[in-house]
TORZAVO-846577 format. One record per residue (C-alpha): residue number from 1; y, x, z. Coordinates in pm, 1 decimal, decimal comma. Example, Ala and Ser with C-alpha at 12.3 -4.5 7.8 and 13.67 -1.06 7.14 Angstrom:
BEGIN
k_north_east_up
1_-450,0_1230,0_780,0 $
2_-106,0_1367,0_714,0 $
This chain:
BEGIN
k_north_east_up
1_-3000,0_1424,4_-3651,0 $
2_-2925,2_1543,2_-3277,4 $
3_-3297,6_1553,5_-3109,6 $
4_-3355,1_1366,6_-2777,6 $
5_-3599,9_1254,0_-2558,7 $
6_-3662,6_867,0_-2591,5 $
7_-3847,7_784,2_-2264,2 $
8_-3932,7_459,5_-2101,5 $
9_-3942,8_260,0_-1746,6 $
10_-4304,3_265,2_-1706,5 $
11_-4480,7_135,4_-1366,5 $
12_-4646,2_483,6_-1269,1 $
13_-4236,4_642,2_-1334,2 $
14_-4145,4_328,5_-1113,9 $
15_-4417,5_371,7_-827,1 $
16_-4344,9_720,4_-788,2 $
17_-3941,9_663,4_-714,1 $
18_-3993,0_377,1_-529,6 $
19_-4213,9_643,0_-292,0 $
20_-3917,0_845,3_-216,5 $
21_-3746,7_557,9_-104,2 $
22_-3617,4_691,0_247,6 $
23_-3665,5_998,2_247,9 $
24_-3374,2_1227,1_369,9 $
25_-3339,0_1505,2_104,6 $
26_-3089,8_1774,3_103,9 $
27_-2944,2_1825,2_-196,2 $
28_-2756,8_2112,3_-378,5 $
29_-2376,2_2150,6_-269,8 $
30_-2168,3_2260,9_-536,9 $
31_-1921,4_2342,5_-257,0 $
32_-2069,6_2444,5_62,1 $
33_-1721,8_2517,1_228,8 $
34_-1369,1_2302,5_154,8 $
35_-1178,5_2647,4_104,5 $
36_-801,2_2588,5_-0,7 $
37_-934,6_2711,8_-348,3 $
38_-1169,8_2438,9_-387,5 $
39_-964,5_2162,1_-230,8 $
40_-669,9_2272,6_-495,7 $
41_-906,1_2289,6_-792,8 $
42_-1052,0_1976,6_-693,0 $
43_-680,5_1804,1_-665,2 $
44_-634,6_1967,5_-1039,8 $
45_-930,2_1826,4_-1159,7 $
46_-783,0_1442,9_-1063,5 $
47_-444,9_1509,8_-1185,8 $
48_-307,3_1447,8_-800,4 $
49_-26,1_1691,9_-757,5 $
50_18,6_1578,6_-394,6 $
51_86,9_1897,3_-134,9 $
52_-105,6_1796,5_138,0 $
53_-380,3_1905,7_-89,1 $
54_-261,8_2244,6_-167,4 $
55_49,8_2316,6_-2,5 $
56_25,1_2529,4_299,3 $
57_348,9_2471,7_442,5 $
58_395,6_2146,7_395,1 $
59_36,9_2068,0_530,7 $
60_116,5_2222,1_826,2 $
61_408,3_1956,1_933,6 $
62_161,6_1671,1_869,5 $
63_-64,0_1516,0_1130,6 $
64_-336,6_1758,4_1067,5 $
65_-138,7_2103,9_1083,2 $
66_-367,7_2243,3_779,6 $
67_-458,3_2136,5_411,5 $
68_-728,7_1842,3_391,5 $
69_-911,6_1711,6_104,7 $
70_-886,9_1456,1_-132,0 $
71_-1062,9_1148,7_57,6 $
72_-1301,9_1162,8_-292,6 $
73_-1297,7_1606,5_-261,7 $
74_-1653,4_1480,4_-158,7 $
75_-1813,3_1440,9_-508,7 $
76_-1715,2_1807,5_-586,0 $
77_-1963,3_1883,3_-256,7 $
78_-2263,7_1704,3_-416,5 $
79_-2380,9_1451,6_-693,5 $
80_-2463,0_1112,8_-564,6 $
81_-2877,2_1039,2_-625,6 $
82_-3165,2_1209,9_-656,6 $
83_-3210,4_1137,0_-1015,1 $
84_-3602,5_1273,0_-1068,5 $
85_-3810,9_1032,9_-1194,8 $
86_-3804,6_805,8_-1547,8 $
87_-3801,5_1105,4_-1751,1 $
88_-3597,2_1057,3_-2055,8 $
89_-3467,2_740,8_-1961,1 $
90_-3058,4_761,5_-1950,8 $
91_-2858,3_741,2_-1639,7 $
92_-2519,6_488,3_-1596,7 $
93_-2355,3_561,3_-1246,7 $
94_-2193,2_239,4_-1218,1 $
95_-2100,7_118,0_-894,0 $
96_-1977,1_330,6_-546,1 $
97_-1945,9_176,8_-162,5 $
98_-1764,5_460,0_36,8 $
99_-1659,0_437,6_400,8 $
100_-1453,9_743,7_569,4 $
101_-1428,6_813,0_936,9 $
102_-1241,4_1119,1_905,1 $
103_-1095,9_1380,1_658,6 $
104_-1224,8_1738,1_537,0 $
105_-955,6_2003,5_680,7 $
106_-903,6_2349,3_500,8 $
107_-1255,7_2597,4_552,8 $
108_-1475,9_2305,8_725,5 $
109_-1870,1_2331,1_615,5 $
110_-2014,9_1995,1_504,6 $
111_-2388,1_1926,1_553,1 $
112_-2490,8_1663,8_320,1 $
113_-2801,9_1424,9_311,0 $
114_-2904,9_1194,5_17,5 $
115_-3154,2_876,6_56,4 $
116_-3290,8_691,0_-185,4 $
117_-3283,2_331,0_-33,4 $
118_-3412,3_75,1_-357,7 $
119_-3461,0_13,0_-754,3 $
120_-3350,1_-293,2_-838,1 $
121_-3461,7_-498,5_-1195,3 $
122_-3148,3_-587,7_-1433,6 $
123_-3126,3_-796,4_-1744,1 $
124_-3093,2_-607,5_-2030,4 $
125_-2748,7_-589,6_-2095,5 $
126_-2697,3_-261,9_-2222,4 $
127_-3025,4_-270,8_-2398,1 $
128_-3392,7_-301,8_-2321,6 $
129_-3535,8_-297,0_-1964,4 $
130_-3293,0_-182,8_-1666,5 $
131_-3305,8_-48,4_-1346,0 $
132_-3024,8_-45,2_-1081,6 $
133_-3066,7_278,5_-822,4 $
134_-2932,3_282,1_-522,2 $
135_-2899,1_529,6_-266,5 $
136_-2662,1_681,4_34,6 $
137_-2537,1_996,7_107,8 $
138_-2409,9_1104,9_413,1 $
139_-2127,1_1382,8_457,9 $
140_-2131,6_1586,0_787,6 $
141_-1916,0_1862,6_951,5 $
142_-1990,7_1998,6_1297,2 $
143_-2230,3_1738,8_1319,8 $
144_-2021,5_1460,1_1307,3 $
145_-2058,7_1219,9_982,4 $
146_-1726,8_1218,4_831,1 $
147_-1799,5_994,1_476,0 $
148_-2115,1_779,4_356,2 $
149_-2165,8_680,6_15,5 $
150_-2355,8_421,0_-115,8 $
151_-2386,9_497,1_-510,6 $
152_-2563,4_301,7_-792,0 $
153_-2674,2_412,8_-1076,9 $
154_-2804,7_206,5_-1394,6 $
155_-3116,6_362,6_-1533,3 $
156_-3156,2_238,1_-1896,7 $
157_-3423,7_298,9_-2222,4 $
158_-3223,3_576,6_-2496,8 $
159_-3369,7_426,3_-2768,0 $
160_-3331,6_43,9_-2637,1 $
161_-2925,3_127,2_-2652,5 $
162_-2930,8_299,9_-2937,3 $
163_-3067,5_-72,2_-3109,5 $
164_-2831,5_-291,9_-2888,4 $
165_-2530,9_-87,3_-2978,7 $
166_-2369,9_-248,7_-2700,0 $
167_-2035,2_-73,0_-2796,4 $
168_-2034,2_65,0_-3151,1 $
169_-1800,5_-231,2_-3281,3 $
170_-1522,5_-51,8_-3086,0 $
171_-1271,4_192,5_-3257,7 $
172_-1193,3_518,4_-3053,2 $
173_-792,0_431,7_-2977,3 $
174_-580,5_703,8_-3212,1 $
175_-207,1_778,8_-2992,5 $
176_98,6_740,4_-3127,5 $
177_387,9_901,2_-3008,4 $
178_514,7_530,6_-2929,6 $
179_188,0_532,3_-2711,8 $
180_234,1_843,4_-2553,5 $
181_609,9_784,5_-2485,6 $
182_445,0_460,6_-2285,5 $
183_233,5_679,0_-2098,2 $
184_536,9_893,0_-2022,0 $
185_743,9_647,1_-1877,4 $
186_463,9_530,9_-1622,0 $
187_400,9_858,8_-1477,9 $
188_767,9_953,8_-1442,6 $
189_776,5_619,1_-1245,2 $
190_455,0_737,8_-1037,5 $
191_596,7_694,1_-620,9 $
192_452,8_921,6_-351,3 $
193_511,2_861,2_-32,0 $
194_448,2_1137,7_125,6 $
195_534,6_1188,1_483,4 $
196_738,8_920,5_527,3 $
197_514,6_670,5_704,8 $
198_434,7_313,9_591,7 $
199_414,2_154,9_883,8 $
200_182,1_-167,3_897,0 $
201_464,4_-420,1_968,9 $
202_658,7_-321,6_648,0 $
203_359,8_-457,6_424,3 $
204_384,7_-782,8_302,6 $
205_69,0_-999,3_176,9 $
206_108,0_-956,6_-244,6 $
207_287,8_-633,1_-245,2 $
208_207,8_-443,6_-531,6 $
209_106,1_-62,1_-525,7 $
210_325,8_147,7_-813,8 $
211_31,5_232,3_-1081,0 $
212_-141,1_540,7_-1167,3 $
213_-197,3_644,7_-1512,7 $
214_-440,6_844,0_-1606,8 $
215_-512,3_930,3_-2006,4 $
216_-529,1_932,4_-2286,9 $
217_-889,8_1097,6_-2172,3 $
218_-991,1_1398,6_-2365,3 $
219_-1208,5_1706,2_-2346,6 $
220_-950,3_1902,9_-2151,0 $
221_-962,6_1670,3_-1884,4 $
222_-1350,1_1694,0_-1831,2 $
223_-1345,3_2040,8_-1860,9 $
224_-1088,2_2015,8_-1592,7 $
225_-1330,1_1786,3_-1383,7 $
226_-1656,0_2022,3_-1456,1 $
227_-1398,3_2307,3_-1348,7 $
228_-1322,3_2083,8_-1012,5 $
229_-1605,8_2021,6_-905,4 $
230_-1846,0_2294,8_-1009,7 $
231_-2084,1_1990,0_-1094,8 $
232_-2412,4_2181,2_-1121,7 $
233_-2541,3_1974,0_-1426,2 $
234_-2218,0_2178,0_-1646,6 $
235_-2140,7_2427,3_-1468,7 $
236_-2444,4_2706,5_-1488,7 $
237_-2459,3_2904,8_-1787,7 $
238_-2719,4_3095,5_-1994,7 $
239_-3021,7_3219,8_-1770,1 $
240_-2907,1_2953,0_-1470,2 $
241_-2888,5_2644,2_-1725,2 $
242_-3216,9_2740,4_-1922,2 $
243_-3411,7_2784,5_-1620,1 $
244_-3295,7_2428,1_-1505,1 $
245_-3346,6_2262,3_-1858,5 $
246_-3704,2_2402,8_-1894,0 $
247_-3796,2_2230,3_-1564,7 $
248_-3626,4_1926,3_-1663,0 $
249_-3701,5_1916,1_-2075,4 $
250_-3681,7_1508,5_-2103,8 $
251_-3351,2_1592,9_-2013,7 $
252_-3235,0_1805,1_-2292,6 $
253_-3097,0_1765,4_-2645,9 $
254_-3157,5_2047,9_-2962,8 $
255_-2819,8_2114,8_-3151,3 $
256_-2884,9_2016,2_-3532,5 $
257_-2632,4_2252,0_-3685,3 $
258_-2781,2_2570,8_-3441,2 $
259_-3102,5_2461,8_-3255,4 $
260_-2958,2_2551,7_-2902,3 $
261_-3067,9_2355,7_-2613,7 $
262_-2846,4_2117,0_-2473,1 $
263_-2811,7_1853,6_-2147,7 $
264_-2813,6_1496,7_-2213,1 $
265_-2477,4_1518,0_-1947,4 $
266_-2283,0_1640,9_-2275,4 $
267_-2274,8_1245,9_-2384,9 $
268_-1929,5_1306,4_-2199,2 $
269_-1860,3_1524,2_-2500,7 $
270_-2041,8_1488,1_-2759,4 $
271_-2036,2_1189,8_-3045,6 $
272_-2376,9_1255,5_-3171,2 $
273_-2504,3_1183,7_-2843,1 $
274_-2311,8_888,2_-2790,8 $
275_-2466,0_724,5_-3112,6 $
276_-2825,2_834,0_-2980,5 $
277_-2797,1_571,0_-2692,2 $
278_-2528,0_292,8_-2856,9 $
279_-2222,1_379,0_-2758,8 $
280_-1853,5_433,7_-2965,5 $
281_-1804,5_782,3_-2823,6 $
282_-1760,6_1066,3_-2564,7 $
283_-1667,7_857,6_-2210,0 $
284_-1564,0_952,1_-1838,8 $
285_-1748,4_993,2_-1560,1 $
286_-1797,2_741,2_-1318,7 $
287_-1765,4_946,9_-1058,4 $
288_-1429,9_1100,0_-1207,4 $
289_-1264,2_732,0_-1264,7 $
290_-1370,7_657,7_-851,1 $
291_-1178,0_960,8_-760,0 $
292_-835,5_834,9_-908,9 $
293_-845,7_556,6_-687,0 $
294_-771,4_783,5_-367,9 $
295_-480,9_904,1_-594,4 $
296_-348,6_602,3_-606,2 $
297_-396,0_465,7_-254,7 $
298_-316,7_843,3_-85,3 $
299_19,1_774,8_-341,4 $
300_96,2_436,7_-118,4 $
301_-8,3_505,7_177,9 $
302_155,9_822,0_287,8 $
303_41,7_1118,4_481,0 $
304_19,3_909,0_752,5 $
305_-246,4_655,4_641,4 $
306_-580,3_668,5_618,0 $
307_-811,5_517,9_356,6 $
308_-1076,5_351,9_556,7 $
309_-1324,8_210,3_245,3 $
310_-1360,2_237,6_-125,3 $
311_-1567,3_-37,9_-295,5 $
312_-1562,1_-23,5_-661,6 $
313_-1713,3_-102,4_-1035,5 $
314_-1714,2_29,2_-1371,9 $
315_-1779,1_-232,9_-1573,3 $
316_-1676,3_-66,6_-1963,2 $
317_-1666,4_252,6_-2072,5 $
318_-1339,8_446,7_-2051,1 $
319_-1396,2_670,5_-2401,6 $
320_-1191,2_929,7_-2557,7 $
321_-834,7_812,7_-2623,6 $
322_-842,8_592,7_-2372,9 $
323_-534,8_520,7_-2094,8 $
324_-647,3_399,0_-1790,2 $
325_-349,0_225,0_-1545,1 $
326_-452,2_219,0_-1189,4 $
327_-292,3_-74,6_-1004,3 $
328_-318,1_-204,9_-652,6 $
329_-176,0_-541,2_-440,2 $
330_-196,5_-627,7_-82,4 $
331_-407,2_-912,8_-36,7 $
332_-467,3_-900,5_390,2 $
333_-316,8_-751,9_640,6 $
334_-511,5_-771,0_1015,9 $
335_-578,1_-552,5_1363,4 $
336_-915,3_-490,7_1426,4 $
337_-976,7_-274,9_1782,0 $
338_-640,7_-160,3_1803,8 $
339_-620,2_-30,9_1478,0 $
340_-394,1_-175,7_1221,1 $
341_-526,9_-233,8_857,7 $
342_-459,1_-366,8_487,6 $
343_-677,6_-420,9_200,9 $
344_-573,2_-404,2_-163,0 $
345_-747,4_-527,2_-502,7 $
346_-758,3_-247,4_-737,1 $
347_-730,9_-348,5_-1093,0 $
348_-775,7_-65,8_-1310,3 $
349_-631,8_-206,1_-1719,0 $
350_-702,9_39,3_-1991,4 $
351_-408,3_25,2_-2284,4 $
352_-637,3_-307,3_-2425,3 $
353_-552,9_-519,9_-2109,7 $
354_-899,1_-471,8_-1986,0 $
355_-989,8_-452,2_-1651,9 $
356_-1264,2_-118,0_-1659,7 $
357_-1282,8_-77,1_-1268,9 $
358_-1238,2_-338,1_-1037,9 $
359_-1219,4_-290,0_-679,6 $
360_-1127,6_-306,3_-324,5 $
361_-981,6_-95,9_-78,2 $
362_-911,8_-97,1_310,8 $
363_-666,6_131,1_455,1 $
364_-507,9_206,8_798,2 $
365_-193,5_252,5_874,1 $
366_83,3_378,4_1156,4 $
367_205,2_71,3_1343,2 $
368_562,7_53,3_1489,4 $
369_429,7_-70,2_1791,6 $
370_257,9_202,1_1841,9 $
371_497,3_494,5_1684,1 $
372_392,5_786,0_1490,5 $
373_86,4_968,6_1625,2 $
């Protein structure tokens, strides 16, 4: 059996974190500078082909005369949450609040600044007693705060899971090529808009966005988002991922079949570790399934628009086999100090009809009134 540390919420793990809370901590950036290199890899790593975020060319026509990031580019900077504290006790990122006042161009440096802000107690639903964690993180270049996060994390007893077995009555979906000829069809039908604007008098109230798909999920595309992002949790090796899993040993796991030391993280990969806390299998990251909402919304929108705010769930797992069909609709349209905006209701249906991610986004967009600027 795959050994792992069972730990527990206790009051002294409690008092300490709640001790931290605001404190302004700088935390490690994967990606100190948004070279064309990272913003590409970072685009790969989503599946978002658009060529605003790696075409030099055509980046140079738009409104910004130079490549810019993915409005999301900023997970691949740094992790969301300090997440010291409750040793051995597992870690559900569950819940994002973003707001963007600007976008990351081509070779900016970003200064970022994480603050733990509450703990918050939870029935047991996935199993035993349950923490919600919530912090900010604020996103700076030249000084000037370009994104702020608000990210909350679920903080839940291993062993407590592992007894609920919230999830283990569900069957890992098997493809067929009926299934993947589904899949197919979607993404062929996938609509950027690209620089054509969308101005804000062309949307109509219950308008609905042209989905996203993204799946069936497998290990090539989290190697793809470790690769993205250069999360530091995967991507040190040998010496640099010891040293970091001797400091942090509540946070490791010992290979049965070869005694090598592993990190809990590889629950993204690995079905022994899944059945150690409950679960039917290897699953996304949060994080990762956020991130294909700009894809969809940057799809709609156009060069021209600007996603304003991100406010979003995960509410079920997303595991290994899994489809996932992004889908948006207009539900208000409104001016607010001269600016002209929409929101849309993401619905995010995996290939069982289940809603996995709702949320809802705001987005501003060229007027006619005002012309092209």
């Amino acid at each position: 059996m795959t050994e792992i540390t069972y730990g527990s919420i206790s009051e002294e793990g409690l008092t300490k974190m709640k001790a931290s809370f605001g404190r302004v901590y700088r935390p490690y950036r994967a990606h100190e500078v948004a070279t064309k290199d990272a913003i590409r890899h970072f685009a790969d790593a989503v599946g978002d082909p658009n060529p605003l975020w790696r075409d030099p060319s055509y980046a140079r026509e738009s409104k910004y005369g130079c490549i810019v990031s993915p409005p999301f580019f900023s997970y691949a900077v740094a992790a969301l949450q300090r997440m010291e504290g409750l040793p051995g006790v597992h870690a559900f990122h569950c819940a994002t609040e973003w707001e963007w006042f600007d976008v990351i161009r081509e070779n900016d440096e970003i200064i970022v600044e994480d603050v733990p802000t509450d703990l918050v107690e939870k029935t047991g639903k996935i199993g035993g007693r349950q923490y919600l964690q919530v912090g900010k993180t604020y996103y700076y270049v030249r000084g000037k705060l370009v994104a702020v996060c608000k990210g909350k994390s679920m903080r839940v007893e291993r062993k407590k899971a592992r007894e609920k077995g919230k999830d283990k009555h569900i069957k890992l979906q098997i493809n067929t090529e009926k299934d993947l000829e589904k899949i197919y069809q979607a993404i062929e039908k996938e609509e950027r808009r690209g620089n054509t604007p969308r101005y804000w008098e062309e949307v109509n109230i219950n308008d609905e966005l042209v989905p996203v798909v993204k799946g069936p999920l497998g290990m090539e595309d989290m190697i793809a988002w470790y690769v993205g992002t250069a999360a530091p949790h995967f991507a040190k090796a040998h010496e640099l991922r010891l040293e970091y899993l001797r400091k942090h040993p509540a946070w490791t796991y010992h290979d049965p079949e070869t005694g090598a030391v592993g990190q809990m993280s590889a629950v993204h990969e690995r079905t022994d570790l899944t059945d150690s806390i409950g679960l039917a299998g290897p699953y996304d990251l949060a994080v990762q399934r956020f991130s294909w909402i700009g894809h969809l919304i940057c799809n709609w929108m156009g060069d021209d628009g600007f996603l304003k705010k991100v406010k979003a769930e995960c509410r079920m797992f997303n595991y290994f086999g899994d489809t996932q069909y992004l889908k948006g609709r207009i539900v208000n349209k409104y001016t607010d100090k001269g600016q002209y905006f929409v929101d849309i209701e993401i619905r995010t249906e995996n290939q069982r009809g289940e809603n996995t991610m709702p949320g809802m986004a705001t987005v501003m967009l060229p007027s006619l009134s005002r012309g092209r600027e």
